[in-house]
N, C-alpha and C positions, 0 to 999 in steps of 0.2 A: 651883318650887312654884306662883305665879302661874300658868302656864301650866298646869300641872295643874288648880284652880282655873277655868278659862278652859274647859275640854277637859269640865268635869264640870259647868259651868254651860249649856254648847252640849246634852252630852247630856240634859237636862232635854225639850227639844224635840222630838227624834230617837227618843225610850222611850215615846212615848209610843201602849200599846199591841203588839200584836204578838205571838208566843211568843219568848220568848229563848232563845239558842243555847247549849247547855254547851260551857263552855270547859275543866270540868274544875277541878280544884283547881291549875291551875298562875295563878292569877287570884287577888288580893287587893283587896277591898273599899278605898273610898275615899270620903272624902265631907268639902265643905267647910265647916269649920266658919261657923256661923248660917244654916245655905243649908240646904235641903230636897233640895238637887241631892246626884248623888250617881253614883261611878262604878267602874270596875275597873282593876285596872294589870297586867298581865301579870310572872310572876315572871321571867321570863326576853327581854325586850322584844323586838321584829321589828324588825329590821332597814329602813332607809327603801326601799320598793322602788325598784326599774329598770324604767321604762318610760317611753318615745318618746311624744306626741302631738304635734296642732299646736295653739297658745294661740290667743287671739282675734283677734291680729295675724296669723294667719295662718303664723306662723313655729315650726320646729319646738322642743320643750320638753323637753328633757332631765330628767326629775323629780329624781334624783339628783343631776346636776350643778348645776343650777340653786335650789336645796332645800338644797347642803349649806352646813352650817355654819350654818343658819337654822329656829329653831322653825318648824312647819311645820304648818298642819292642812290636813287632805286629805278630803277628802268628794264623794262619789258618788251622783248624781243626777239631776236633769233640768228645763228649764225649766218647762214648760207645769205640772208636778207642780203639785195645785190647794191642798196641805198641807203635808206633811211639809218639802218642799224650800226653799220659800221662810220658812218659821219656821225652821228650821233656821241659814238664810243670814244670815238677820235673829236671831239671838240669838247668833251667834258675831260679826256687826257690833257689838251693844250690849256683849257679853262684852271685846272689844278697845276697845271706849271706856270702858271701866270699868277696864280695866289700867293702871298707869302709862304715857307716851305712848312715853318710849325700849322698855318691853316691845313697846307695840302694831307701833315699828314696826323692831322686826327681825323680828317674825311675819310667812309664808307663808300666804297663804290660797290652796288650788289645789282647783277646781270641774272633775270629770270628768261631761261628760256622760253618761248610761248610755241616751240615743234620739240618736244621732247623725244619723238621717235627717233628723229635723228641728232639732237643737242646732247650727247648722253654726257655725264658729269666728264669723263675724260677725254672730251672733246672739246670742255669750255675753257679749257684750261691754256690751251696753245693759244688758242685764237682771242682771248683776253688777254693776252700776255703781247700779244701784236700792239693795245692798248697804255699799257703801265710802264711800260721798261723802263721808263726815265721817272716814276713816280712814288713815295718813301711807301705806300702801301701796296701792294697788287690789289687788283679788280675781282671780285668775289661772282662765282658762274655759281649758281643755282636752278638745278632739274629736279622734277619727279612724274608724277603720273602725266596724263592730261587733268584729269579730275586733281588732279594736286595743285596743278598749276593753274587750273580754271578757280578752285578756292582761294589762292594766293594775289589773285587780280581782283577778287571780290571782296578780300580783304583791303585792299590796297585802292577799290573807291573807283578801277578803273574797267571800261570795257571788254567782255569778254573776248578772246580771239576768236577767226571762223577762219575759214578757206584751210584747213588743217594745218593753223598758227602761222600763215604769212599774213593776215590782213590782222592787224593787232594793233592795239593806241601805240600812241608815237608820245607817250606823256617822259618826262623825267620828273620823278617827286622830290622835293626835298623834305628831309628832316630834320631836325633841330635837334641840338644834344639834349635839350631836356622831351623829345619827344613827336612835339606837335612841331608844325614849320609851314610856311610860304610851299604849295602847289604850283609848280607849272603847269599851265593850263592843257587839258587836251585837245588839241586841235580837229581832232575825232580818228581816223584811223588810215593806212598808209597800205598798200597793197606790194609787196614784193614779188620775186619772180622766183619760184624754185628752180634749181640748178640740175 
């Protein structure tokens, strides 16, 4: 439920704006108590996807293997993003130091970029770390192709990116330790400004 709570506090940042996507009545409202925040849970949860990138280190990342048995939020995005992105990053940071600290640190935090031209694994590394500082896990940056990352969003149930990875879903997932979890919804997609 924390984690819930956590998932619905981040999307506070990520709605903001946008047309929202019908998901249909298979979607139940959610919202935490004294908070203004507020979000949806799927009735029937998604499954954590499968997909290969390479992390900051350079080394390949299993998202499944590596993710399981560990809450997990997963969000889609890009550095240079001049909004969306880094409020985003910065209020799932504040969101995990507001958890108790054993919640904060079996939580996953995993950053796909959606401009890998310019995200390359040793670029996601500093600029996550602007994120974590104060947090028991650092923020996990995962890059590869476009084609790699264009399967890793189709794994993952959301929006392809266009405009060469600045219009991209604004969604944060949650997962569950044992896998399946509460969706934040996606509000559809967010247009940045390249630098």
């Amino acid at each position: 439920m924390t984690l819930t709570a956590v998932a619905a506090s981040v999307l506070g940042a990520g709605c903001s704006g946008g047309p929202a996507h019908d998901h249909g009545s298979r979607i139940a409202q959610i919202s935490v108590p004294g908070s203004s925040y507020a979000g949806s849970r799927l009735a029937e949860p998604w499954r954590r996807p499968a997909f290969t990138l390479i992390d900051q280190d350079g080394q390949p990342f299993d998202f499944t293997a590596e993710t399981a048995g560990k809450p997990t939020l997963l969000f889609f995005g890009y550095t240079h993003c001049p909004d969306v992105c880094p409020t985003t990053m910065a209020d799932i940071s504040r969101a995990l130091q507001d958890v108790p600290r054993d919640v904060a640190s079996r939580t996953r935090v995993v950053f796909v970029t959606t401009d890998p031209a310019r995200d390359t694994p040793e670029a996601l590394g500093p600029w996550l770390s602007l994120f974590d500082r104060q947090l028991p896990n650092r923020f996990i940056g995962l890059a590869g192709t476009q084609a790699e990352v264009d399967l890793a969003q189709q794994a993952a149930r959301v929006p392809l990116v266009k405009s060469n990875g600045t219009e991209h879903a604004n969604s944060v997932l949650l997962y569950g330790p044992d896998g399946p979890g509460p969706r934040a919804p996606d509000s559809g997609r967010r247009r940045g400004h390249r630098s």
